[in-house]
VOGU-3710 file (C-alpha; in Angstrom, 3 decimals, decimal comma):
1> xxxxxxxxxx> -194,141/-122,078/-148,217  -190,701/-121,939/-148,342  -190,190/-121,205/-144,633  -190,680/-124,131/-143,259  -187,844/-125,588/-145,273  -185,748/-122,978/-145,032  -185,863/-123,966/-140,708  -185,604/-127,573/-141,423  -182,208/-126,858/-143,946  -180,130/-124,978/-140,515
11> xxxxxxxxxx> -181,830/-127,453/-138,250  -180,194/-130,173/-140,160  -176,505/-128,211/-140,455  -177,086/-127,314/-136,578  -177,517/-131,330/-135,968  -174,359/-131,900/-138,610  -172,255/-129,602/-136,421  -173,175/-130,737/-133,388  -174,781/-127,396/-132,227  -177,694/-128,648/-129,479
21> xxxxxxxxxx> -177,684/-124,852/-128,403  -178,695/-123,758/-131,617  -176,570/-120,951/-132,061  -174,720/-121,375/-135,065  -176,144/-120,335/-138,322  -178,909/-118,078/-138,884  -182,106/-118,182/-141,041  -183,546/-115,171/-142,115  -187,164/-115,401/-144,021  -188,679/-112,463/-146,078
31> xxxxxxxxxx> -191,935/-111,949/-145,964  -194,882/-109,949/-147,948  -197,740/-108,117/-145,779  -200,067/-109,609/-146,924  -198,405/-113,159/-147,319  -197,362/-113,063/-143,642  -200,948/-112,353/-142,040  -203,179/-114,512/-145,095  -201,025/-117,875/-144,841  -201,501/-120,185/-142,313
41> xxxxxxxxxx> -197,848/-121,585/-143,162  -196,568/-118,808/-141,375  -198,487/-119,424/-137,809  -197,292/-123,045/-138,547  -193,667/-122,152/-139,204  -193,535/-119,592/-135,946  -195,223/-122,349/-134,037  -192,399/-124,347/-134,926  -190,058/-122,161/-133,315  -190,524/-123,145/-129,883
51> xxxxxxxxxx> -190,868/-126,905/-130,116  -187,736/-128,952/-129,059  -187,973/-131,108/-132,200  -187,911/-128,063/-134,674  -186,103/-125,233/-132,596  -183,163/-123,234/-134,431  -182,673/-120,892/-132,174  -184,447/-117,956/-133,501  -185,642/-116,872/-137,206  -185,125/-113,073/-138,219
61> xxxxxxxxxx> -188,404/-112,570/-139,840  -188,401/-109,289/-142,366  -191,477/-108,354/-143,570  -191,357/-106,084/-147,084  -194,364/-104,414/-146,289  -195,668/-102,042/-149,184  -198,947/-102,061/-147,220  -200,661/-103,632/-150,241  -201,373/-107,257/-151,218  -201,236/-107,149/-154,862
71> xxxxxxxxxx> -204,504/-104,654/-155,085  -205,758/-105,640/-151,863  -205,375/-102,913/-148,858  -204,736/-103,499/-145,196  -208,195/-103,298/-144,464  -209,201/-105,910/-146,777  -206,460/-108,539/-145,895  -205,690/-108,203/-141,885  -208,158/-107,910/-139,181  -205,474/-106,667/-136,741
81> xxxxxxxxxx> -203,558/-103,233/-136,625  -200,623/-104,723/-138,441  -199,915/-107,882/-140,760  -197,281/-108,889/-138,187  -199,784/-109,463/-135,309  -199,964/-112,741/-135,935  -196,133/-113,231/-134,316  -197,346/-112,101/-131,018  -198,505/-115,471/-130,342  -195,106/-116,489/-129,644
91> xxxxxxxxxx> -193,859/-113,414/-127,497  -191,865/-112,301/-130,788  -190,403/-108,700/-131,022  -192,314/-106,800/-134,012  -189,682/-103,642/-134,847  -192,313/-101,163/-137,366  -189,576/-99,154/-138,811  -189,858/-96,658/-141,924  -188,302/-98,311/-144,954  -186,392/-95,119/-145,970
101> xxxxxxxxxx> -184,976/-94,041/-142,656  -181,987/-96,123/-143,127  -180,174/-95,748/-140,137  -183,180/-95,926/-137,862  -183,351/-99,528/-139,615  -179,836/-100,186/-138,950  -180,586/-99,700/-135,383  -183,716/-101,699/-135,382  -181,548/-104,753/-137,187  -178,704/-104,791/-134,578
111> xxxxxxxxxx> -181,252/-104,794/-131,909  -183,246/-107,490/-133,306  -180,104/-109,007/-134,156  -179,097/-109,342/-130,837  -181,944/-110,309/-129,053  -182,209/-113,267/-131,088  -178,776/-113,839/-130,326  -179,035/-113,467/-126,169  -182,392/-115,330/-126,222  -182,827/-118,104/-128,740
121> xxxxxxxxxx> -186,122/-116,694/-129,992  -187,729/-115,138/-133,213  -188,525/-111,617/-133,894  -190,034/-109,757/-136,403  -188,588/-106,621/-138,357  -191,633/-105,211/-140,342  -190,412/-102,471/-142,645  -193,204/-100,395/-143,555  -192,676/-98,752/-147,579  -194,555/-98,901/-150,592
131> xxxxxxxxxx> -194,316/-100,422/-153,794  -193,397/-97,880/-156,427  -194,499/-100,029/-159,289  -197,233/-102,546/-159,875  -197,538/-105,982/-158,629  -195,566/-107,088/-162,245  -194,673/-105,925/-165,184  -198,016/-105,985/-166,402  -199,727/-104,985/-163,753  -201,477/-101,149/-163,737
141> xxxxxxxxxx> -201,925/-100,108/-159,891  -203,831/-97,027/-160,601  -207,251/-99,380/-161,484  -207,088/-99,932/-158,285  -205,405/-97,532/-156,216  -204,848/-94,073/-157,778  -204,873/-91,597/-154,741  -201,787/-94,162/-153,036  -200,219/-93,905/-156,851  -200,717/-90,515/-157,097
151> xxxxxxxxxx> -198,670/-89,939/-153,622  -195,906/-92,497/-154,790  -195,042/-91,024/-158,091  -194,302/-88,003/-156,367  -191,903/-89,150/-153,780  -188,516/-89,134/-154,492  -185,988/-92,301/-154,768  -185,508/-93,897/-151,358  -181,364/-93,359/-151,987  -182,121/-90,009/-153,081
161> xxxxxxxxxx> -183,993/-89,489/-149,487  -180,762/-90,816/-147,567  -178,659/-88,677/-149,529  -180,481/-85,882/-148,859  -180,109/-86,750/-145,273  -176,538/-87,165/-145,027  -176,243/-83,802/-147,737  -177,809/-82,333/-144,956  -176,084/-83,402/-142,085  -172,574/-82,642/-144,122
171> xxxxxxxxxx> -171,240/-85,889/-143,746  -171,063/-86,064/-147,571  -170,655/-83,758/-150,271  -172,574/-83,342/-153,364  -169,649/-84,825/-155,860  -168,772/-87,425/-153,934  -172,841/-88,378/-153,999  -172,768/-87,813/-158,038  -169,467/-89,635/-158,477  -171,269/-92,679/-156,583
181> xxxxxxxxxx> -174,477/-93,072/-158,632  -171,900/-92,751/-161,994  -170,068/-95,526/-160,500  -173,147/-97,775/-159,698  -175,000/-97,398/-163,071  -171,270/-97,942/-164,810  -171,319/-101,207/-163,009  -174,576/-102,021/-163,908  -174,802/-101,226/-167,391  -171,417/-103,375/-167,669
191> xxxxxxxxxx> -173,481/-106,704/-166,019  -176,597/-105,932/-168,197  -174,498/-105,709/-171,026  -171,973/-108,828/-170,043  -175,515/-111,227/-169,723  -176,563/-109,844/-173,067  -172,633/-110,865/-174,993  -172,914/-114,167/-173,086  -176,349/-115,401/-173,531  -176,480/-119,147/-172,581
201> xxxxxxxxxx> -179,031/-121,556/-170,550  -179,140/-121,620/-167,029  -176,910/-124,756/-165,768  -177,954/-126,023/-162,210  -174,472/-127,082/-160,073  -173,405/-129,828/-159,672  -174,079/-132,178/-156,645  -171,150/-131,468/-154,368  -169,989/-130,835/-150,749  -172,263/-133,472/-148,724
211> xxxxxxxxxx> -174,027/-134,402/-151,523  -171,099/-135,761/-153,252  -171,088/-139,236/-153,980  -175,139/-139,486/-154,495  -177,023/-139,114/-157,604  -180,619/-138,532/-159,504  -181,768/-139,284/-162,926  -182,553/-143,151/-163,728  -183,382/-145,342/-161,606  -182,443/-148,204/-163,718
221> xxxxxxxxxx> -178,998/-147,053/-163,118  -178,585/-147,300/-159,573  -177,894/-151,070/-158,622  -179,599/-152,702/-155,680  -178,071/-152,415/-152,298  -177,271/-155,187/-149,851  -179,389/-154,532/-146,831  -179,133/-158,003/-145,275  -177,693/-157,839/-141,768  -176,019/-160,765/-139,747
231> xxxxxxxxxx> -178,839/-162,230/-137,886  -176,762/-162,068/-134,461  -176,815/-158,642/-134,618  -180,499/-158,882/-135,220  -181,186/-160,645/-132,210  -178,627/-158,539/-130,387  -180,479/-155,577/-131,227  -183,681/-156,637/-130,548  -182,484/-157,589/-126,867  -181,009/-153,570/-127,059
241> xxxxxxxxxx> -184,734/-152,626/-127,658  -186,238/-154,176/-124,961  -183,856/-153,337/-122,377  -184,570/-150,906/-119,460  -182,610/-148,959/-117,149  -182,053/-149,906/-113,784  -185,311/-149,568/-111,586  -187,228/-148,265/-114,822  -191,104/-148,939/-113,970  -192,538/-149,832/-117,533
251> xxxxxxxxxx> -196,442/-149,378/-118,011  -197,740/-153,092/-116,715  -199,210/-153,330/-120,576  -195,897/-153,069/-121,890  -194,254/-156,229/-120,373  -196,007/-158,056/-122,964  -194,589/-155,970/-125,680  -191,117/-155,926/-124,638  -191,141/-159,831/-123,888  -192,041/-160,411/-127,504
261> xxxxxxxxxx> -189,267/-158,417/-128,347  -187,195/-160,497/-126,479  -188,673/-163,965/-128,154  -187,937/-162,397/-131,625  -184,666/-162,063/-130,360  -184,601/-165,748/-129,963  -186,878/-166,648/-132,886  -189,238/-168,086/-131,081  -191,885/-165,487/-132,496  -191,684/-163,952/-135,839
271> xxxxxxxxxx> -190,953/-160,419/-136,351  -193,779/-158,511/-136,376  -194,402/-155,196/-138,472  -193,240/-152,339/-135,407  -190,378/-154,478/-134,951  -189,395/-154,771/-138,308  -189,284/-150,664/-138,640  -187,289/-150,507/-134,814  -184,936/-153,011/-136,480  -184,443/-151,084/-139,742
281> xxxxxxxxxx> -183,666/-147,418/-137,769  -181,103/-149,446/-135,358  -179,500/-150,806/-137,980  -179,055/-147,949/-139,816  -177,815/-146,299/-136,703  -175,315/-148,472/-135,342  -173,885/-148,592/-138,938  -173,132/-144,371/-138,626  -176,692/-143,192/-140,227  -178,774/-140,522/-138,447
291> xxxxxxxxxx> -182,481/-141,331/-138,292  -185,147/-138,790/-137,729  -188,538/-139,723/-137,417  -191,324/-137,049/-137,042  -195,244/-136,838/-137,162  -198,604/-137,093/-135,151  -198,307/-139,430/-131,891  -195,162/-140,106/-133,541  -193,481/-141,653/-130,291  -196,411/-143,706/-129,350
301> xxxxxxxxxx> -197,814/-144,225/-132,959  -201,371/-143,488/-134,071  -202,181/-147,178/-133,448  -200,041/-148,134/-130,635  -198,006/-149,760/-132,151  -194,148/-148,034/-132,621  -193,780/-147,234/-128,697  -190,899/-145,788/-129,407  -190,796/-143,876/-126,112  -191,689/-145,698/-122,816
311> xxxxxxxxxx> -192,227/-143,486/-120,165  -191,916/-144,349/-116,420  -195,435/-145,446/-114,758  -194,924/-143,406/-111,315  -192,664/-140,213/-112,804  -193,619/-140,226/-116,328  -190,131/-139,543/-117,599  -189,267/-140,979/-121,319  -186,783/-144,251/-122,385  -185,816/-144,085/-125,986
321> xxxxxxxxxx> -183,930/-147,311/-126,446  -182,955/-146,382/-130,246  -180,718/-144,157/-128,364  -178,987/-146,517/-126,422  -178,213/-149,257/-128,739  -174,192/-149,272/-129,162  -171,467/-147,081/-128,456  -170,183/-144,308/-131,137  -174,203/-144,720/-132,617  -175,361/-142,083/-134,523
331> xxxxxxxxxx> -178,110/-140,314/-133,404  -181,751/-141,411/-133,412  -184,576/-138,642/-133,200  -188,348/-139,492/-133,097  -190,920/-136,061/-132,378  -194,732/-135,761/-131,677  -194,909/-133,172/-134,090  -197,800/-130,465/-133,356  -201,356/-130,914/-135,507  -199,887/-129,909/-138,522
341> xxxxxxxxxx> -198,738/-131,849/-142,064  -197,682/-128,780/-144,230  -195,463/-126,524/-141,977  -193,897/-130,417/-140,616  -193,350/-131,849/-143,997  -191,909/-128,920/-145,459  -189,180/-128,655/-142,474  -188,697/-132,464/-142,767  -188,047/-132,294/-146,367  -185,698/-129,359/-145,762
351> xxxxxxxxxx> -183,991/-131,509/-142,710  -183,242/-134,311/-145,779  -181,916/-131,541/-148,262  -179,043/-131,312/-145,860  -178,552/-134,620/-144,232  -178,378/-137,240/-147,745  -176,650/-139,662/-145,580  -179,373/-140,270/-143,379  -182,953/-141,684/-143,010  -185,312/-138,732/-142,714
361> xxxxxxxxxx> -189,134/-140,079/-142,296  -192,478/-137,754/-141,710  -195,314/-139,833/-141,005  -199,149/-138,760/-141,077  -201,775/-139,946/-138,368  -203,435/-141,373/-141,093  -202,559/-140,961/-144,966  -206,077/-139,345/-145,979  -204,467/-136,197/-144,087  -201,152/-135,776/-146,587
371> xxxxxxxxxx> -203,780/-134,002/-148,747  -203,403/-130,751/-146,302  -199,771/-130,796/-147,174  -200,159/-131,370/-150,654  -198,388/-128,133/-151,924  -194,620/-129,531/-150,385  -195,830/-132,857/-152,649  -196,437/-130,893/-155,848  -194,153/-128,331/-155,645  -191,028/-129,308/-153,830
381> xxxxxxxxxx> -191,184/-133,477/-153,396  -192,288/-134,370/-156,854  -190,993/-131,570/-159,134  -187,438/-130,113/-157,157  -184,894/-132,436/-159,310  -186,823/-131,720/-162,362  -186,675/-128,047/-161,643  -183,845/-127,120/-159,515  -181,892/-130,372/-159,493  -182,159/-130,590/-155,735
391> xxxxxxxxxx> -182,466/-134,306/-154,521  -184,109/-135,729/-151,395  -184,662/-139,178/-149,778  -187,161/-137,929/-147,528  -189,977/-140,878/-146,963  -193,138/-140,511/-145,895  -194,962/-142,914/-144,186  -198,769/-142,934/-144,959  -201,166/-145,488/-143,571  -203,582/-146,723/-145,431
401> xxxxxxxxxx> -206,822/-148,801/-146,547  -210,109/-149,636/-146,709  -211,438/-150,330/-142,985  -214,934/-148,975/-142,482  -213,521/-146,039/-141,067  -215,059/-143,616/-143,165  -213,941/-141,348/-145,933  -211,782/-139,083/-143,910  -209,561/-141,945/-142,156  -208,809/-144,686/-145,370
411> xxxxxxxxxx> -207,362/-143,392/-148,274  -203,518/-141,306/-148,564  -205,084/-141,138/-152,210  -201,932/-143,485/-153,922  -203,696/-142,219/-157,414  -202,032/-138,563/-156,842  -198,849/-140,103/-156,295  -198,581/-142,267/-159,267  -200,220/-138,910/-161,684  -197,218/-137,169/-160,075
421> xxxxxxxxxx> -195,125/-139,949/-161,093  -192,566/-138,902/-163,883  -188,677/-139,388/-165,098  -188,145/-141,670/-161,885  -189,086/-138,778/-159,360  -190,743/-140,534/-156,792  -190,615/-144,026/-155,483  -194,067/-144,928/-154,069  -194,169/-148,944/-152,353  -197,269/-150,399/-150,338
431> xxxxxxxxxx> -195,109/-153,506/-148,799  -197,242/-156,328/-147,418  -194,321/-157,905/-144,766  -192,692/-156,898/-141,926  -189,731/-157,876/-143,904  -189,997/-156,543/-146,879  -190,467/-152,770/-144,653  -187,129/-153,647/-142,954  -185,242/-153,814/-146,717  -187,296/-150,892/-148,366
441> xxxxxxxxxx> -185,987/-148,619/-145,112  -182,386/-149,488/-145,704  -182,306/-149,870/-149,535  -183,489/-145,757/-148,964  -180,384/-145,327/-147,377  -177,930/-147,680/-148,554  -178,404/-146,938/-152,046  -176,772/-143,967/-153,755  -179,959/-142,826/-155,502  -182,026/-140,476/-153,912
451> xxxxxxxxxx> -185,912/-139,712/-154,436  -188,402/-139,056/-152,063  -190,068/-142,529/-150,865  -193,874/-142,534/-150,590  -195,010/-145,824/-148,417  -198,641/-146,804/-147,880  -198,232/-148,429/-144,577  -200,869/-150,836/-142,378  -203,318/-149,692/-139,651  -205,643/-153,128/-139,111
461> xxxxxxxxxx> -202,643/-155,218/-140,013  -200,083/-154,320/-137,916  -202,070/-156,806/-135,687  -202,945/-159,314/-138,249  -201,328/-163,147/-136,842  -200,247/-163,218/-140,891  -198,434/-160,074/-141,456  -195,036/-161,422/-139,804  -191,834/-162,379/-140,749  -189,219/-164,856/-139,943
471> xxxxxxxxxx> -185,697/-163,262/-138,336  -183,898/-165,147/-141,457  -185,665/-162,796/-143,990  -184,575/-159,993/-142,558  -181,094/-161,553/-142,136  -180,421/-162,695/-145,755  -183,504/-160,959/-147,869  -183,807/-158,484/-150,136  -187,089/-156,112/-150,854  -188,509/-157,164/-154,154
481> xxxxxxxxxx> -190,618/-155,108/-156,143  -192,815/-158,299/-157,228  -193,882/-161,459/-155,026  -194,634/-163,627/-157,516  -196,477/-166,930/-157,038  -196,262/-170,011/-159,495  -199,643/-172,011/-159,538  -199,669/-174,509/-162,058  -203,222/-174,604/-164,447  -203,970/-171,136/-162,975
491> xxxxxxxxxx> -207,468/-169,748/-164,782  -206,449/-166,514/-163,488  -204,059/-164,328/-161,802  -204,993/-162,054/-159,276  -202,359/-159,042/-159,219  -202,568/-156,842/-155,988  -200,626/-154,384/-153,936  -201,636/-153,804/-149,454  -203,834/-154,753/-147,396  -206,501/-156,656/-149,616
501> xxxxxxxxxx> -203,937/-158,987/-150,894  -204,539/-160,990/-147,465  -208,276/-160,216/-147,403  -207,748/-162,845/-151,043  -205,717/-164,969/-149,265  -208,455/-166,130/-146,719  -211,338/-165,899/-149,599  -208,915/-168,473/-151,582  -208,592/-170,477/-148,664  -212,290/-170,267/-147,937
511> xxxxxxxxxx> -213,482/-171,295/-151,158  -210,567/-173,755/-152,006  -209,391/-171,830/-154,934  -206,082/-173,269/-155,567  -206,739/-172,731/-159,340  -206,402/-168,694/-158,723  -202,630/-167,337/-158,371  -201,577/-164,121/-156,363  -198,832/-161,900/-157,226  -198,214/-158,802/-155,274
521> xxxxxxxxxx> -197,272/-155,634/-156,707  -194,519/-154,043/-154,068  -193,459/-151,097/-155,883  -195,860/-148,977/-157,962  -193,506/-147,230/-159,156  -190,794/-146,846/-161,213  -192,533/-149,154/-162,305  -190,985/-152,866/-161,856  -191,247/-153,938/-165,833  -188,746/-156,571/-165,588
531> xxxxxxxxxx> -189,872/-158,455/-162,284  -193,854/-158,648/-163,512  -192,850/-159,565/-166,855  -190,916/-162,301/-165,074  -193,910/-162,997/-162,784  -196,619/-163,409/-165,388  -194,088/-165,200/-167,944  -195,112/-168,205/-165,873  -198,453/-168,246/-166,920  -199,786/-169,014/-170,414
541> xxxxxxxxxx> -200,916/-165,742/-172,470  -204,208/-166,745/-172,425  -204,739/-166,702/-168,408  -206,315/-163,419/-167,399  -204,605/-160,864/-164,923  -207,320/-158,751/-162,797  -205,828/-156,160/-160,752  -207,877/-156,244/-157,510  -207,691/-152,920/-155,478  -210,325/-151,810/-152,720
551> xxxxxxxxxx> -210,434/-148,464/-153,956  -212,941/-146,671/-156,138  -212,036/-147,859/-159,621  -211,358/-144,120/-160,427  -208,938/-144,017/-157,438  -206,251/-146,184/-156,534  -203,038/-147,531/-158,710  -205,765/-148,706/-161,390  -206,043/-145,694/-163,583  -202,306/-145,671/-163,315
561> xxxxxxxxxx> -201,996/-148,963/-164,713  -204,675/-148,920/-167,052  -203,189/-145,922/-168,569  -199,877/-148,283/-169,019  -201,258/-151,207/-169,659  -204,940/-150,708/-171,592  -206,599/-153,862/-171,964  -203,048/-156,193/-171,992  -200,546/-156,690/-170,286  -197,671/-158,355/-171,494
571> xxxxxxxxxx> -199,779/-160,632/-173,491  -202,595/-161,344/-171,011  -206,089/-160,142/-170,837  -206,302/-157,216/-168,242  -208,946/-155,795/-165,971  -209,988/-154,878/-162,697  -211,907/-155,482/-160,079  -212,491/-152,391/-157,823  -215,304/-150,574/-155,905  -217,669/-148,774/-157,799
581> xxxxxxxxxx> -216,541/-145,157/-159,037  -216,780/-142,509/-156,254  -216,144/-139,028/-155,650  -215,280/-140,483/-152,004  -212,527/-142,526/-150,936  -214,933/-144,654/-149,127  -218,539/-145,332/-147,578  -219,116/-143,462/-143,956  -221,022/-146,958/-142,636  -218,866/-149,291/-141,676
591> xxxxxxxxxx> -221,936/-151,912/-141,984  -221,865/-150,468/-146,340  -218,298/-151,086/-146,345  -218,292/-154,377/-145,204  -220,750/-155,442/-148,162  -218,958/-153,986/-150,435  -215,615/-155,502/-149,623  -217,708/-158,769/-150,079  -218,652/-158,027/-153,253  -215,342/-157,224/-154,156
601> xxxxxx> -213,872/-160,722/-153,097  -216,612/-162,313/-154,756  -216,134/-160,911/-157,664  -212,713/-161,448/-158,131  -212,625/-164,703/-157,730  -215,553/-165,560/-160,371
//
């Protein structure tokens, strides 16, 4: 899993070093047999190779191949000849080359070496051995395979092979062979022996290089950036992004769209959510940050709403305005990514390990589908400072709630998230403005701190006549963890995070409930103690909180902050009002869902 990161790391030095040819730097992956025919992350990765948004300009693939997966044999693992068939789907060189005939592998090497070099393209050197030991330490290979054993513990050394060779050929003599194995042992019995004076733990390095200058740990240490932006350049901006090139012929649906642009511009229409996120990467990019924006329909976005591309009615050929905002800009990449989430969020996270100074973003078609790239979220997003002190600010943009659309298209399941959540590691928001997206983009970027930024973002709402903002928020504002709401002789508070905190806002409206308060709950976590202490503190002790979510009451933030907060919270009375536990994120019947959310609204405001 590793490879796809490993692509995404040069990709990102390539970009640094202004290399479009993709010629500088090299990335060379080692494979298993049985790893590079059984994972699917491989046919991802080599997909990747020949897409303009994740090209490098060639991968030297080397496959160890002891022609044994553990204690599983060829025959049982591949369904091809070899384990490196699966690289002929992109045209890729496969060199089969004995492991001990050395200099037939040199050759092999330069010419693979070289091909890559003169075309731009991966290829494959598959070095066919054996494995003279078992799988581990532990591990017995005879259970399994005792003729293969039987042959291997009867071959000699693979150095003492070559030497035999070049005995043979009298191109060295026997002392000068002895006097070189002394010399190697010497030197490693010195290094075995230097470890074992000097024991000590293992202390990662230090951020340096590009990194310097950004940090980890606490997030309580990091003040809050300033990510207001003069609202002239707002509106100047905003004019940028819906400007065309001469004789451009824009879809006839896409006047519309641009025009509004051009009314936000002069505040005679709010800013609406799409907007709000163009506004945030142009920002960033006139002010010298790269942004790089990948995913499914990525351009277009899954609910046509980003149109970050316009492409010419008659010929069909692509406008990015991000890319033409101001002179001396830096860059702005956005990529239709192919149908996958793992091998594309492990090179995007890779991409961030090397740019820190810019605003990296993978975004899923819908957030339910994270869970096929949940291995880059367990083992690399949520655990890499804790383990290898490696930092990212990669965000990742997940829609997400409760629509009717059926289990497979409502959930990015915030509940694994938060149970990943530990020692400030993540950062997971669901904001509920246009506004507040705007100054959670550039707070990512602005402030020194880096964690990966889970955001639950809006599918119905993007539409919704509500979920605007004024230009002057986005101007002078600030994103804040809490929206509190004073409402004097409250009965209750209603705390919420997304989408359903405007499905309330209508119920309270509907049923004149001016007696119920709403405070939204921006940033799951870290958790914001000091801004909903400050919230609630409004409110006498004995007024109830319910945290309303649409979720299944055993999915959602609720367990999270039930777990924190078990029956009180900061004085009050706690509880929740949820859908009915599930082993589903939601109902397939859009008709079921709709009677459930009003149950839900009833219920919370009782």
């Amino acid at each position: 899993f590793v490879n796809p990161v490993t692509l995404g790391r040069l990709r990102a030095k390539q970009d640094r070093f202004g290399d479009r040819k993709r010629q500088r730097g090299l990335a060379i992956l080692v494979h298993g047999d049985a790893a590079f025919i059984g994972e699917g992350i491989v046919q991802e990765t080599l997909n990747l190779s020949g897409l303009p948004g994740y090209r490098v300009g060639g991968t030297l693939h080397v496959v160890a191949n002891n022609q044994l997966g553990f204690t599983t044999l060829p025959s049982e693992y591949t369904a091809g000849r070899y384990p490196t068939d699966v690289a002929k789907m992109v045209g890729a060189p496969i060199f089969h080359v004995n492991a001990e005939a050395l200099d037939e592998l040199w050759f092999a090497l330069r010419l693979a070496l070289a091909y890559r070099q003169r075309y731009g393209k991966d290829v494959v050197l598959d070095l066919v051995g054996y494995r003279r030991r078992g799988h581990n330490e532990t591990d017995e290979p005879t259970f399994t395979q005792a003729p293969m054993y039987a042959l291997i513990a009867r071959k000699p050394a693979p150095w003492r092979v070559y030497a035999e060779r070049l005995r043979a050929e009298g191109a060295v003599g026997e002392e000068e062979l002895k006097a070189w194995q002394e010399a190697y042992l010497e030197r490693l019995e010195a290094e075995f022996a230097r470890v074992k004076a000097e024991p000590g733990p293992v202390v990662p390095h230090g951020l340096s290089g590009i990194w310097q200058g950004y940090v980890g740990g606490p997030d309580h240490r990091v003040p809050e950036a300033d990510t207001r932006v003069p609202k002239e350049a707002l509106k100047n901006l905003l004019v940028r992004l819906a400007t065309l090139p001469e004789g451009f012929r824009v879809h006839p649906k896409l006047k519309r769209f641009l025009e509004a642009r051009r009314e936000m511009a002069e505040e005679k229409r709010p800013v609406d959510w799409a907007a709000a996120e163009a506004l945030a990467f142009a920002t960033l990019a006139v002010e010298g940050h790269r942004v790089r924006l990948t995913g499914q329909d990525a351009l277009r976005g899954t609910f046509t709403q980003r149109h970050a591309a316009l492409y010419d009615y008659e010929t069909g050929e692509p406008y990015i305005p991000l890319q033409h905002l101001a002179e001396g800009q830096a860059e702005v990449e956005v990529w239709n990514s192919p149908l996958s989430e793992a091998g594309v969020l492990g090179f995007e996270y890779g991409y961030s390990l090397d740019y820190p100074e810019g605003l990296v973003l993978w975004e899923a078609q819908f957030g339910d589908f994270v869970n096929v790239a949940q291995v880059y979220i367990d083992q690399f997003l949520a655990s890499a400072e804790a383990k290898w002190n490696r930092l990212s600010g990669l965000v990742l943009l997940l829609p997400h709630g409760l629509e009717g659309q059926g289990p497979e298209h409502s959930s990015a399941r915030p509940e694994r998230f938060l149970q990943l959540a530990a020692r400030d590691n993540l950062q997971v928001a669901y904001p509920t403005t246009p506004a507040q997206l705007f100054h959670l983009l550039r707070r990512q970027v602005k402030r020194p701190i880096r964690k990966p930024l889970v955001v639950l973002t809006p599918k119905s709402l993007l539409r919704h006549p509500e979920v605007v903002s004024p230009l002057e928020e986005l101007a002078e504002g600030r994103f804040q963890k809490v929206i509190p709401e004073r409402v004097k002789g409250a009965r209750k508070v209603l705390l919420t995070s997304g989408k359903v905190y405007y499905d309330l806002l209508q119920r309270r409206r509907e049923l004149g409930a001016e007696d119920v308060a709403l405070i939204r709950l921006e940033l799951l976590y870290p958790f914001p103690e000091a801004e909903l202490r400050e919230a609630l503190g409004f409110y006498p002790r004995k007024v109830p909180v319910v945290f309303v979510q649409e979720e299944p009451v055993n999915q959602g933030a609720w367990w999270y902050l039930s777990a924190r907060f078990p029956g009180e919270i900061y004085g009050h009375p706690f509880a929740a009002v949820a859908r009915p536990e599930s082993p589903s994120p939601a109902v397939g019947s859009s008709k079921v869902h709709r009677l459930e959310q009003e149950e839900l609204l009833e219920e919370a405001f009782k």
